[in-house]
C-alpha positions as CSV (number, residue, x, y, z in Angstrom):
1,X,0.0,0.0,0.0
2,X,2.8,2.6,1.1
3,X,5.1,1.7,-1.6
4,X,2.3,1.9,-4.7
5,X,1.3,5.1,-3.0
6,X,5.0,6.3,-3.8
7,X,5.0,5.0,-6.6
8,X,1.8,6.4,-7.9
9,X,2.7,10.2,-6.8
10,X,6.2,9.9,-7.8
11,X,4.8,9.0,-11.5
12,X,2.2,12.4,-11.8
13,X,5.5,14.3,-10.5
14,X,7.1,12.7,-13.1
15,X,4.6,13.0,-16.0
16,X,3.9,17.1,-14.8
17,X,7.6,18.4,-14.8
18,X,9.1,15.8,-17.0
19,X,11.6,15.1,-13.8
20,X,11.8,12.3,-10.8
21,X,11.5,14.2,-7.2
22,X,14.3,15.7,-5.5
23,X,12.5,14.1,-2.2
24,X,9.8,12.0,-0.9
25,X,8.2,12.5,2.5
26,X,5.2,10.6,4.1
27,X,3.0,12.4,6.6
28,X,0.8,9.7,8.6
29,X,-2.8,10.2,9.8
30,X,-3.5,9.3,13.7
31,X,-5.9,7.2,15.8
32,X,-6.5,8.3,19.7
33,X,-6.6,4.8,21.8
34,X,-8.1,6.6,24.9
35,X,-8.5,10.5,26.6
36,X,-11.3,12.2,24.2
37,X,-12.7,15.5,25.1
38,X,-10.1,15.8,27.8
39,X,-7.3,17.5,25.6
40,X,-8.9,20.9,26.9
41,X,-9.7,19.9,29.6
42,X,-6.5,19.8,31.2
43,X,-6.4,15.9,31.1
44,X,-3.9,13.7,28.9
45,X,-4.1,11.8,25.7
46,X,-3.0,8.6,24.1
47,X,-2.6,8.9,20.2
48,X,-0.4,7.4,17.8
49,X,0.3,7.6,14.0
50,X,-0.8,5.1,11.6
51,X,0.1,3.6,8.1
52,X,-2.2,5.5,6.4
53,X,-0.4,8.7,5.0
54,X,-0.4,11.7,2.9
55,X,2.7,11.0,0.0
56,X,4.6,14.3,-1.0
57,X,6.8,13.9,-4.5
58,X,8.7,17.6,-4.1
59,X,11.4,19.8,-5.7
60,X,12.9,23.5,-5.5
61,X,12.2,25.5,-9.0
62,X,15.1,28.6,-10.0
63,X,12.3,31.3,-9.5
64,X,9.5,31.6,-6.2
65,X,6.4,30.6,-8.2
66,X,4.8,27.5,-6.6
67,X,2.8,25.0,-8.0
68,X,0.4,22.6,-6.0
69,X,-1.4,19.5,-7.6
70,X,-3.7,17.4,-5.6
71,X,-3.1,14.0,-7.4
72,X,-6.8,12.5,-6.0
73,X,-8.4,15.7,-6.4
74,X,-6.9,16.2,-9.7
75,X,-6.6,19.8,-9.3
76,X,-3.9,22.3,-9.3
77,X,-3.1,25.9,-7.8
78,X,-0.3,28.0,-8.0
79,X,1.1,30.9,-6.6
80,X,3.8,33.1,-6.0
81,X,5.7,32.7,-3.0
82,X,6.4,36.1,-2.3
83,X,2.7,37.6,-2.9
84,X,1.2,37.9,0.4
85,X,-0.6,34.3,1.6
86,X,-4.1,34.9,2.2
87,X,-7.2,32.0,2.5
88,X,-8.8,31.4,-1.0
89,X,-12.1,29.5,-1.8
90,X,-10.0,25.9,-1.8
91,X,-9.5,24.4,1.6
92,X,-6.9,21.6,0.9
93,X,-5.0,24.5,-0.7
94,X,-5.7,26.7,2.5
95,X,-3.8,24.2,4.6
96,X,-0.5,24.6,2.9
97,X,-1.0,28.5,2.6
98,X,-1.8,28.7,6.4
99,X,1.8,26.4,6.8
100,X,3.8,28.7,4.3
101,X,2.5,32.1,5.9
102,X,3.3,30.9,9.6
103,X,7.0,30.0,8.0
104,X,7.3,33.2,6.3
105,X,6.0,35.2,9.4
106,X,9.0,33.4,11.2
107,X,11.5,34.9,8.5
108,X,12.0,31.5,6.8
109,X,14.3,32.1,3.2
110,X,12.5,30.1,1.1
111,X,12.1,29.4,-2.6
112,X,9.6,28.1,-5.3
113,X,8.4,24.7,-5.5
114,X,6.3,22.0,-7.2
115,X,5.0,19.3,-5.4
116,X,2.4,16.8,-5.8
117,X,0.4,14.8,-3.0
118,X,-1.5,12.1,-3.1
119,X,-3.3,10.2,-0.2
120,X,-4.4,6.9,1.9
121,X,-6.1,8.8,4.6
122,X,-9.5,8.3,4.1
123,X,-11.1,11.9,4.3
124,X,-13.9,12.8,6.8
125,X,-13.2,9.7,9.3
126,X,-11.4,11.7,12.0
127,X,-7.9,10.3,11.2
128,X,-6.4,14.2,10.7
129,X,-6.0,13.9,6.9
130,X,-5.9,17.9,8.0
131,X,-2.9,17.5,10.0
132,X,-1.2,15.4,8.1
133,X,-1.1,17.5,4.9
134,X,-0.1,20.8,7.4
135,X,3.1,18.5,9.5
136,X,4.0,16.7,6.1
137,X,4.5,20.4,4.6
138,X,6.0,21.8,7.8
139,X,8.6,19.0,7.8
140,X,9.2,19.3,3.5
141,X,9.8,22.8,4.2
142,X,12.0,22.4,6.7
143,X,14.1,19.7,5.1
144,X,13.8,21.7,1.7
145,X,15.1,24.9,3.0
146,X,17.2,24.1,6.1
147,X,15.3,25.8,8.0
148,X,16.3,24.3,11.6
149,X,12.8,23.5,12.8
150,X,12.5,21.0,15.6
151,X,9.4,18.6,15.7
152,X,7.4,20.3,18.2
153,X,7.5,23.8,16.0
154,X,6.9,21.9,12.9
155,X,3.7,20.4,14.8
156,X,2.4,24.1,16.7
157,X,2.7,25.8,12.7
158,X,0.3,23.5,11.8
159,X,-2.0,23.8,14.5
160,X,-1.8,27.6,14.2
161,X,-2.7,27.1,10.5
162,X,-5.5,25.4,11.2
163,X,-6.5,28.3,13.4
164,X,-5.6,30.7,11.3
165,X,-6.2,29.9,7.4
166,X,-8.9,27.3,7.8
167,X,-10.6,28.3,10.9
168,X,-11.0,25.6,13.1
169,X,-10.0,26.3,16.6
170,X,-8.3,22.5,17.0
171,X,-5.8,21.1,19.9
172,X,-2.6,19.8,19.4
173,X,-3.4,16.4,19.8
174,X,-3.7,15.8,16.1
175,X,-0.8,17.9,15.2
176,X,1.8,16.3,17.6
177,X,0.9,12.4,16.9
178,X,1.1,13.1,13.2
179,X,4.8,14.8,13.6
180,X,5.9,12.6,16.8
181,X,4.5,9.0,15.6
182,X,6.6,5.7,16.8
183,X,6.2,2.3,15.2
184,X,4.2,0.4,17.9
185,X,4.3,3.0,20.3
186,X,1.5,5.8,21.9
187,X,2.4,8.8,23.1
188,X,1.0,9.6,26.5
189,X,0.9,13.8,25.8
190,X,-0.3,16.7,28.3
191,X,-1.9,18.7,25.9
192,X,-1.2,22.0,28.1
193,X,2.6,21.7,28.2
194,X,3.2,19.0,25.3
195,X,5.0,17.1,27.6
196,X,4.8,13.6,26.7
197,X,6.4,10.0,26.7
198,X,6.4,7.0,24.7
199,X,4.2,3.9,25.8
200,X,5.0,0.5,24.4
201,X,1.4,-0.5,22.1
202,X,3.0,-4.1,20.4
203,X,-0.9,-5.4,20.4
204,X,0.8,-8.8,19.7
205,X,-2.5,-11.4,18.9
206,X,-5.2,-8.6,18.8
207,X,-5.2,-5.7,16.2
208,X,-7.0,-2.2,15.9
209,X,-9.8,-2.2,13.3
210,X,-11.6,0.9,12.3
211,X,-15.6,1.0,11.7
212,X,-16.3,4.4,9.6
213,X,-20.4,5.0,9.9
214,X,-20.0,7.3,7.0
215,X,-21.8,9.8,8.6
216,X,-21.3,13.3,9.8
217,X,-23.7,15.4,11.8
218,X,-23.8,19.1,12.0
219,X,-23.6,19.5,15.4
220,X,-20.2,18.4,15.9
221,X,-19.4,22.7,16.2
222,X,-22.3,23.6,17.9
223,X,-22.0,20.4,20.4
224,X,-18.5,20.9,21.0
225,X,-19.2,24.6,21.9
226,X,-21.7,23.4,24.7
227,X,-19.6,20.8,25.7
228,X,-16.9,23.7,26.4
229,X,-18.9,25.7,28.3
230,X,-20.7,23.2,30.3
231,X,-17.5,22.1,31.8
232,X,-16.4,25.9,32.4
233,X,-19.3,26.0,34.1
234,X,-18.9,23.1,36.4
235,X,-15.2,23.5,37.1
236,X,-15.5,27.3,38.1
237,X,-18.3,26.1,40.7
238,X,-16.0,23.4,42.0
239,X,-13.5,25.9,42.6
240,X,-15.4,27.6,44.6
241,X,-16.7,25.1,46.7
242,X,-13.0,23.4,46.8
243,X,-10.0,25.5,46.8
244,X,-7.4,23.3,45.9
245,X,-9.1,22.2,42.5
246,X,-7.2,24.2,40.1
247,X,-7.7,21.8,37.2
248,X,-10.2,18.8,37.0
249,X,-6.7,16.9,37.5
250,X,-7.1,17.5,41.0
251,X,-10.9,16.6,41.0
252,X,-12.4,13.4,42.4
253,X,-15.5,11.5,42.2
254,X,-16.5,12.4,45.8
255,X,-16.2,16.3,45.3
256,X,-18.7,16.1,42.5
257,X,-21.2,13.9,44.9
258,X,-21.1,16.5,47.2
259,X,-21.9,19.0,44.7
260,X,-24.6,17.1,42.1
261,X,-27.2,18.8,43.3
262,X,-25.8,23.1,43.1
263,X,-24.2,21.1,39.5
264,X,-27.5,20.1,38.3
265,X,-27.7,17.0,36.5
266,X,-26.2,18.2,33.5
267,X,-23.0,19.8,34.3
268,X,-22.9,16.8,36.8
269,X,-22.1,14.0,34.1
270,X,-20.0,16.4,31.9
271,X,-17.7,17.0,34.3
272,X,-17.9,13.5,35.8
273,X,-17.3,12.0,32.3
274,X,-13.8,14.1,32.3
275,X,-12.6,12.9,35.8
276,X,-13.2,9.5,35.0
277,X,-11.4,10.1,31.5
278,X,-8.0,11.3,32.9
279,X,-8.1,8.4,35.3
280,X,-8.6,6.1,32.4
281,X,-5.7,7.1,30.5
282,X,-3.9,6.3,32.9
283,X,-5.2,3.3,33.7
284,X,-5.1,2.1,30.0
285,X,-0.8,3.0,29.7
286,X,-0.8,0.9,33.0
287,X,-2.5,-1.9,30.7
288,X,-0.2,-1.3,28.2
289,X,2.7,-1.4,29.8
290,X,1.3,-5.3,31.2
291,X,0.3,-6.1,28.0
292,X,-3.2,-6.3,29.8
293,X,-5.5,-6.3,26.8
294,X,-8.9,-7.6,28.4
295,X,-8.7,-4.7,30.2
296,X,-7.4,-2.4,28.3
297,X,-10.4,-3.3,25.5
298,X,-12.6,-2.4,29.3
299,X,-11.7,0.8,29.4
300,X,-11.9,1.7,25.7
301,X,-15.8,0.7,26.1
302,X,-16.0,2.3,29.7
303,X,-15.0,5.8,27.5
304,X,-17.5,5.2,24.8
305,X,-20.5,4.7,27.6
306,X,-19.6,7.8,29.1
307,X,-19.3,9.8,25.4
308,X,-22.9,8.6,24.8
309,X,-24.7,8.6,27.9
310,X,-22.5,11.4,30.0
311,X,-20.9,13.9,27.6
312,X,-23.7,12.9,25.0
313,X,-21.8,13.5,21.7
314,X,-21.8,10.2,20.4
315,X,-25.6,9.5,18.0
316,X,-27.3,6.7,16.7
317,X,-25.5,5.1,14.0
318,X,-22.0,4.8,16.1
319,X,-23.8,4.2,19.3
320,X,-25.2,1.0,17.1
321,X,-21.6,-0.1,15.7
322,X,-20.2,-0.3,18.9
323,X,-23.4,-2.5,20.3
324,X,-23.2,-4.3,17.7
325,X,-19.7,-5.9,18.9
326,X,-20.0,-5.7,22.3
327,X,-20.9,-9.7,22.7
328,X,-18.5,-10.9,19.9
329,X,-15.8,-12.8,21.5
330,X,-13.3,-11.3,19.3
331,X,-13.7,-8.0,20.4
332,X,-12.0,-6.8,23.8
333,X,-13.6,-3.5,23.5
334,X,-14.7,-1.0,21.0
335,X,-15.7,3.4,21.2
336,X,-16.3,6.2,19.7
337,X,-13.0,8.4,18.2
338,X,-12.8,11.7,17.5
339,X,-15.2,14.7,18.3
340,X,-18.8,13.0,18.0
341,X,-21.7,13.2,16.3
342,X,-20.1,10.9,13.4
343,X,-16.7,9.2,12.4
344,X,-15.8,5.7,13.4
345,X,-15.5,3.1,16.0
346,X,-12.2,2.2,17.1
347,X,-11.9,-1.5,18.2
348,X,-9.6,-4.3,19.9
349,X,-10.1,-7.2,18.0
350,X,-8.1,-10.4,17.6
351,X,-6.0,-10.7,14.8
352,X,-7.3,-12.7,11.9
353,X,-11.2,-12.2,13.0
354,X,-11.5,-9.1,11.4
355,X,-12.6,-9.7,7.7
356,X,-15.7,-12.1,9.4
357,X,-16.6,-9.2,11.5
358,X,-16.7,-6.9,8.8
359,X,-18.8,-8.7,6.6
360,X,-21.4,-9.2,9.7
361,X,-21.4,-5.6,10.7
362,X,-21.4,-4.1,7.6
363,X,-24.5,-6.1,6.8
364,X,-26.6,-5.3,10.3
365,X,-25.7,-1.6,9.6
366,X,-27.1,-1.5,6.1
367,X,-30.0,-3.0,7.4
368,X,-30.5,-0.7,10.1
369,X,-29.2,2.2,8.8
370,X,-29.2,1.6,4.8
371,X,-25.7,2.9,4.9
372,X,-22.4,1.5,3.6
373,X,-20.2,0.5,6.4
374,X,-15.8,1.6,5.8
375,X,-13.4,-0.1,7.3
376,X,-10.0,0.5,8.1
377,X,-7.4,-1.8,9.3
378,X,-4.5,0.0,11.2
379,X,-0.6,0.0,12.3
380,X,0.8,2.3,14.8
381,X,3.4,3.5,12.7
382,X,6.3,6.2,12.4
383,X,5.7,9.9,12.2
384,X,6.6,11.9,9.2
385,X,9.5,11.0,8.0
386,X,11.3,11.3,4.1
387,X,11.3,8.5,2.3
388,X,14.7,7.6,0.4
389,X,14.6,7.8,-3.0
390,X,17.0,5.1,-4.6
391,X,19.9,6.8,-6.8
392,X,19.1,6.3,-10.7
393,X,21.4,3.0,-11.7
394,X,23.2,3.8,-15.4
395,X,21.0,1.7,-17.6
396,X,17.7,3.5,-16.3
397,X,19.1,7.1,-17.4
């Protein structure tokens, strides 16, 4: 998959300017194994890269006019790099404008390019094709240009582009696992100070499978605003009922007892769903580190109960997909991933047993829903990274 992907951008590179690439890079989309809706909420998370990724084919022109072909889109744009970068109609094109202005902001010398992209990330499924295509320009750029960029800066320019040029107000969660990946590795990352560490993830006998319900409601914004200020809410009135709670770090189960009834029911479970959240990343890299998957597959379902029923952004169709597993004996545990309302399932499944439980599921959602079930099977792979390109041998000049 990864090397037809090469070798199917490196040939439109070829067949637009008539040369092979000065460089390859692959930028990888990410899954999150546990820690949703905490990220601003002063909890931690537990992402990784995957091996699905966004292919760059890339090389430096002699003049600063850049030219940007979207291989699955089949579209091109071009522009001149020192025209002031501004957001256009386009908004895969308004990801690498966002990426370019934050470098040019930072003084960056740079030059014109052409590059062509291409893609495995399925778009729309919460796997960050978005950040992807920002790091995987951050780090060309970079590498391009010597520009002397560590990782984290590569991954807070994207991010800020995303604020900036497209207009989404997103964490760094996406940003950072996309930049930072490890093969078979998570990264355990406090979203406030980007401190992290590495947590072993070799699933040995079981594997992560990926249910897309192909659907995406519209209140994914609007919820997540709620969401946001239903926590403010409750964590301002625990502070003032308990002094020492500065973040919902130093919150417990007992202090929001006490309080249920000045919370009110609904505040109650929001902010309840977030304490038990941090505590359950922790507890899932503690079942990682013991290669305890029984319960690690536990507390993935444990999260998606408290999505749906206590945070309530979860909705029918991937409340049903993860039912829908919940007494196969293949299936340790299973959730929703991502922001809600839509997306897929993440699931723990034993290796081998996946292509049976795609065919069953994909049949009982059709049925219920009369929608086409995707599926995804996933690695935990490396972070962006450039891909070698093997030197041309004499006979193939």
């Amino acid at each position: 998959m990864k090397k037809k992907l090469i070798q199917h951008t490196t040939e439109h590179f070829v067949s637009n300017f008539q040369n092979k690439p000065e460089y390859i890079f692959l930028s990888p989309g990410r899954i999150n194994i546990i820690g949703e809706h905490v990220d601003y909420n002063d909890g931690f998370v537990l992402p990784a890269a995957i091996n699905k990724y966004i292919c760059f084919a890339i090389s430096k022109n002699e003049n600063s006019e850049c030219i940007l072909i979207a291989k699955d889109l089949n579209e091109t744009y071009k522009f001149d790099l020192n025209d002031e970068l501004k957001p256009i109609g386009t908004m895969w094109v308004n990801y690498i404008l966002g990426v370019l202005h934050q470098l040019k902001e930072k003084g960056a010398k740079m030059q014109g390019f052409n590059i062509v992209f291409s893609s495995t990330i399925p778009m729309g499924a919460g796997l960050s094709s978005s950040a992807a295509l920002e790091c995987g320009i951050g780090y060309a750029m970079n590498k391009l240009f010597d520009l002397n960029l560590t990782k984290e800066e590569i991954a807070l320019i994207g991010q800020k582009s995303e604020h900036t040029f497209v207009g989404v107000n997103c964490g760094i969660m996406d940003q950072f696992a996309s930049v930072f990946g490890k093969k078979n590795k998570v990264i355990k990352l406090d979203c406030n100070t980007l401190a992290y560490e590495y947590h072993k993830a070799d699933f040995k006998k079981y594997s992560l499978l990926l249910l897309d319900s192909n659907v995406k409601h519209t209140h994914l914004t609007s919820g997540y605003n709620d969401r946001r200020n239903e926590v403010e809410q409750g964590l301002a009135l625990l502070k003032q009922h308990f002094p020492e709670v500065k973040t919902f770090r130093n919150c417990t189960s007992t202090m929001l007892l006490e309080l249920h009834e000045q919370l009110g029911e609904i505040l109650f479970k929001r902010c309840h769903f977030v304490v038990k959240e941090i505590q359950r990343v922790q507890d899932a890299v503690d079942a990682l580190e013991d290669s305890d998957f029984t319960k690690l597959g536990q507390l993935m379902t444990e999260t998606h109960h408290g999505l749906s029923k206590e945070y309530e952004v979860s909705c029918d169709e991937i409340d049903f997909l993860v039912d829908a597993v919940q007494h196969e004996k293949s299936v340790l545990g299973s959730r929703m991933m991502g922001g809600g309302f839509g997306g897929c399932s993440i699931n723990l499944v034993e290796k081998g047993s996946e292509n049976e439980l795609i065919q069953k599921i994909t049949k009982e959602y059709r049925t219920a829903f009369g929608i086409e079930l995707k599926s995804y099977k996933v690695k935990i792979s490396k972070g962006t990274m450039e891909y070698k390109i093997k030197p041309l041998r004499l006979n193939e000049s």
